[in-house]
C-alpha positions in Angstrom: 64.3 16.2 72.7 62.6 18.3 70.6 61.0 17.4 67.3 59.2 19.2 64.5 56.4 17.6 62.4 55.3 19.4 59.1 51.3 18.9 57.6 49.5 20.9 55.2 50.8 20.1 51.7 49.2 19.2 49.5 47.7 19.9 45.5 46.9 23.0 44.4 46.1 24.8 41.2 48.1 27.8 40.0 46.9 31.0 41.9 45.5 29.1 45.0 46.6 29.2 48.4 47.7 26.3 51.0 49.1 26.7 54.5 51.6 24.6 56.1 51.8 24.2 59.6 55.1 22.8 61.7 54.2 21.0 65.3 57.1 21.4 67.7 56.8 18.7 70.3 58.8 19.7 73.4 59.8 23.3 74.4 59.1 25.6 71.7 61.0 28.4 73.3 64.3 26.6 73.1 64.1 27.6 69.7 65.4 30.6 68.3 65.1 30.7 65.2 62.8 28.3 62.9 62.6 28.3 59.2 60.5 26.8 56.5 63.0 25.7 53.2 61.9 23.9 50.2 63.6 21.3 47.9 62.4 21.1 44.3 63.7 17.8 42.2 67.0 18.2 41.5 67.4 21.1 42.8 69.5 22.5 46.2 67.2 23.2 49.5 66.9 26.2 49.4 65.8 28.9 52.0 62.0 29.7 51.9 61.1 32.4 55.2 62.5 33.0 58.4 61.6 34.1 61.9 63.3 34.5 65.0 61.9 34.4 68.9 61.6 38.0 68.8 59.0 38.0 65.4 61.5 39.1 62.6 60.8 38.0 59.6 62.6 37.3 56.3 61.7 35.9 52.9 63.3 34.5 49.8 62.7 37.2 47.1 61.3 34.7 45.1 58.3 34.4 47.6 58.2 38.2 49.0 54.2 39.3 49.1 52.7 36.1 48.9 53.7 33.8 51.7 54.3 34.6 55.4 55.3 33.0 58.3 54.3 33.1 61.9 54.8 31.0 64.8 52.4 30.5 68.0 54.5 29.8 70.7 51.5 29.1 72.8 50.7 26.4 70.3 54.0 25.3 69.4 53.5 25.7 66.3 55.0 27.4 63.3 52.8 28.0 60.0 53.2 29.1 56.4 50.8 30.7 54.7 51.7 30.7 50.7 48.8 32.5 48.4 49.3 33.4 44.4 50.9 30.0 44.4 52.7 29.0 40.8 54.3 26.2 39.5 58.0 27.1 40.2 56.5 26.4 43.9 56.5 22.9 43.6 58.4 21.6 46.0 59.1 19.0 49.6 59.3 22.0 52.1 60.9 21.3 55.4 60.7 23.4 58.4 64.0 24.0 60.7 64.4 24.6 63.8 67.9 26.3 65.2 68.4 25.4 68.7 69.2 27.1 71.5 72.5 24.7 72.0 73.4 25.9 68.1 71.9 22.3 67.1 69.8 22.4 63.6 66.5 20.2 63.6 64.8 19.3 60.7 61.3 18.2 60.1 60.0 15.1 57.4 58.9 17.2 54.8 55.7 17.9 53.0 55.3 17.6 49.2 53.3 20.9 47.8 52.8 20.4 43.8 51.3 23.1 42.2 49.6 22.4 39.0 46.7 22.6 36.7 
């Protein structure tokens, strides 16, 4: 069974950078597709960055230029690496992971609050 384990968040000041990282404990490559989406307070979970087994990549508009994801299958691992953070950031991010069987796993969460 595979399960994903998110670390990295943290406190960081407006303009500063943090990278979250995703552990995926079993076999990473029956994963397709992972994710990273964040949930502010009140607020719908949105999607953050994509990227499938073959490397694409997509991002939320709202985060184009300043973060980017990669994955190291060797690893099993899946990273985020968000610079020029700001405020509107603040946020639990999750990473998901889409199954080869069309099942959806989720990670904890990590808290990221950006602020001064």
């Amino acid at each position: 069974q595979v399960q994903l384990v998110e670390s990295g968040g943290g406190l960081v000041q407006p303009g500063g950078s943090l990278r979250l990282s995703c552990a995926v404990s079993g076999n990473i490559f029956s994963i397709r597709t992972m994710e990273w989406y964040r949930q502010a307070p009140g607020k719908e979970r949105d999607l953050v960055a994509r990227i499938t087994s073959s490397g694409s990549t997509y991002y939320a508009d709202s985060v184009k230029g300043r973060f980017t994801i990669s994955r190291d299958n060797a690893k099993n691992m899946l990273y985020l690496q968000m610079n020029s953070l700001k405020p509107e950031d603040t946020a639990v991010y999750y990473c998901r992971g889409i199954h080869i069987s069309g099942d959806y796993i989720w990670g904890q969460g990590t808290q990221v609050t950006v602020s001064s």
